[in-house]
C-alpha positions as a printed Julia matrix, in Angstrom:
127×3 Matrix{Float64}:
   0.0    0.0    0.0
   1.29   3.61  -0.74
   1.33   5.85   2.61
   2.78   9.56   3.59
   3.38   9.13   7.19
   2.93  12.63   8.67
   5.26  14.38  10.86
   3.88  12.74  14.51
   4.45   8.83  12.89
   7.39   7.82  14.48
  10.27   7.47  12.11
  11.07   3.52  13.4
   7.04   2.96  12.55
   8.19   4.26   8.62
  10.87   1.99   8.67
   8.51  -1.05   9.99
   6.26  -0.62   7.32
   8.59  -0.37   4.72
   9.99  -3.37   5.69
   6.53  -5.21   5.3
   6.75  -3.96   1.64
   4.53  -0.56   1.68
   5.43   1.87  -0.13
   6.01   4.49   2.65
   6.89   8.45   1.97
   7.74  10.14   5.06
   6.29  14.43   6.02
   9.88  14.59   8.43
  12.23  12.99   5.65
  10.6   14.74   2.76
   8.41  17.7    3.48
   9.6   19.05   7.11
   7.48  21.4    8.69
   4.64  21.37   6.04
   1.62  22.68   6.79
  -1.65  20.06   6.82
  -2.82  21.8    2.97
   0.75  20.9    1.52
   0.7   17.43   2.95
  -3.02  16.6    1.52
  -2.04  17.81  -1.4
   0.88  15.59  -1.42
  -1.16  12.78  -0.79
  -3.95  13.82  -3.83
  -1.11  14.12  -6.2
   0.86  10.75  -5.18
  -2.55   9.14  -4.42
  -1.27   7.38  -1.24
  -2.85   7.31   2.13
  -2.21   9.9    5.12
  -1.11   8.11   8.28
  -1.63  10.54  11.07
  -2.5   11.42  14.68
  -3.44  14.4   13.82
  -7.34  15.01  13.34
  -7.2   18.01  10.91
  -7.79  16.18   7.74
 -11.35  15.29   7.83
 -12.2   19.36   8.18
  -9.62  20.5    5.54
 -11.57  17.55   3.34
 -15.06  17.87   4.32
 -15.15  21.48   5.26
 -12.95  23.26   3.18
 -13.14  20.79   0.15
  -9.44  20.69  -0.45
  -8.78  17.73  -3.16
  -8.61  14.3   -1.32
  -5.99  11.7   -0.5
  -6.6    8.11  -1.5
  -7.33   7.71   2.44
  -6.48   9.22   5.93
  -5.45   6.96   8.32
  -6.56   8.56  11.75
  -4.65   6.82  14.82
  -6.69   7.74  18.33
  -4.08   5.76  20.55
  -1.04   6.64  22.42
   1.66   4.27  21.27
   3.38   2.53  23.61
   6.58   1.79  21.63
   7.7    3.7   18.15
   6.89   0.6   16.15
   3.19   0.38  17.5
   1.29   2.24  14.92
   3.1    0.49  12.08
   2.51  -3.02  14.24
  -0.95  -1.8   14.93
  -1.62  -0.7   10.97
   0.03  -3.99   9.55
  -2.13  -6.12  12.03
  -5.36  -4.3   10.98
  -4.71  -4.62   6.73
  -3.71  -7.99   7.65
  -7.36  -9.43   9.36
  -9.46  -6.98   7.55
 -10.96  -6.42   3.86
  -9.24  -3.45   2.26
 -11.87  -2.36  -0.65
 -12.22   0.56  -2.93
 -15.79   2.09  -4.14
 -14.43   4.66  -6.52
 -11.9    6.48  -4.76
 -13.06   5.84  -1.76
 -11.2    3.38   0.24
 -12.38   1.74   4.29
 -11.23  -0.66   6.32
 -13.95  -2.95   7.66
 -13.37  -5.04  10.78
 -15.61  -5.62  13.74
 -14.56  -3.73  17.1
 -13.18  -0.96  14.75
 -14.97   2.12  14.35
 -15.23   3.75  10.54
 -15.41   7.34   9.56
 -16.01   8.67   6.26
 -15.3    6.97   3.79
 -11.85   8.56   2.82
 -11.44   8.68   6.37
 -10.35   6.13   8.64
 -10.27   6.24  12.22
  -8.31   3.2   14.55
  -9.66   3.34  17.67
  -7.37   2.01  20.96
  -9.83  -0.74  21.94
  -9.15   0.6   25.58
 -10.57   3.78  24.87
């Protein structure tokens, strides 16, 4: 799968997914200190998903109507190593159906909460 990782991913998470064969471009190795409008557009032009903590996206999507990534990954979890979100991302594409309807890809797996449907949201199941 094709990914930006935004600026609060943790660079060994990157690595970790890249290592599992994704296709992983990186906010802090290639656009440091971009604002949230540069990065989505990024992500429209490359047509990869945003990997983020950061709960901006859906407004500068929805609200504003900036051009869309292929999909925002929205992580509501404190990590509790580096490599947890990519462990935590990898586990989830692993047990669940990744499909497309248009441009408009979700993850679907019981116990995990969808957003929109550019938008998805993993919830910490102790949360």
């Amino acid at each position: 799968m094709r990914f930006l990782a935004n600026e609060n991913v943790p660079v060994v998470s990157i690595h970790h997914l890249r290592a599992a064969e994704h296709d992983v471009s990186s906010v802090i190795q290639g656009l440091p200190g971009a604002i949230d409008e540069a990065i989505l557009a990024q992500a429209h032009v490359e047509q990869r998903i945003i990997l983020t903590f950061d709960c901006g996206y859906g407004e500068l999507i929805y609200r504003h109507r900036l051009p869309p990534p292929l999909g925002v990954v929205h992580f509501r979890f404190a990590p509790r190593t580096p490599k947890d979100p990519a462990e935590r991302l990898i586990e989830l594409v692993e047990r669940t159906t990744l499909h497309s309807k248009g441009n408009s890809p979700s993850l679907n797996e019981a116990g995990y909460a969808s957003g929109h449907s550019r938008t998805i949201r993993y919830y910490n199941e102790s949360v």
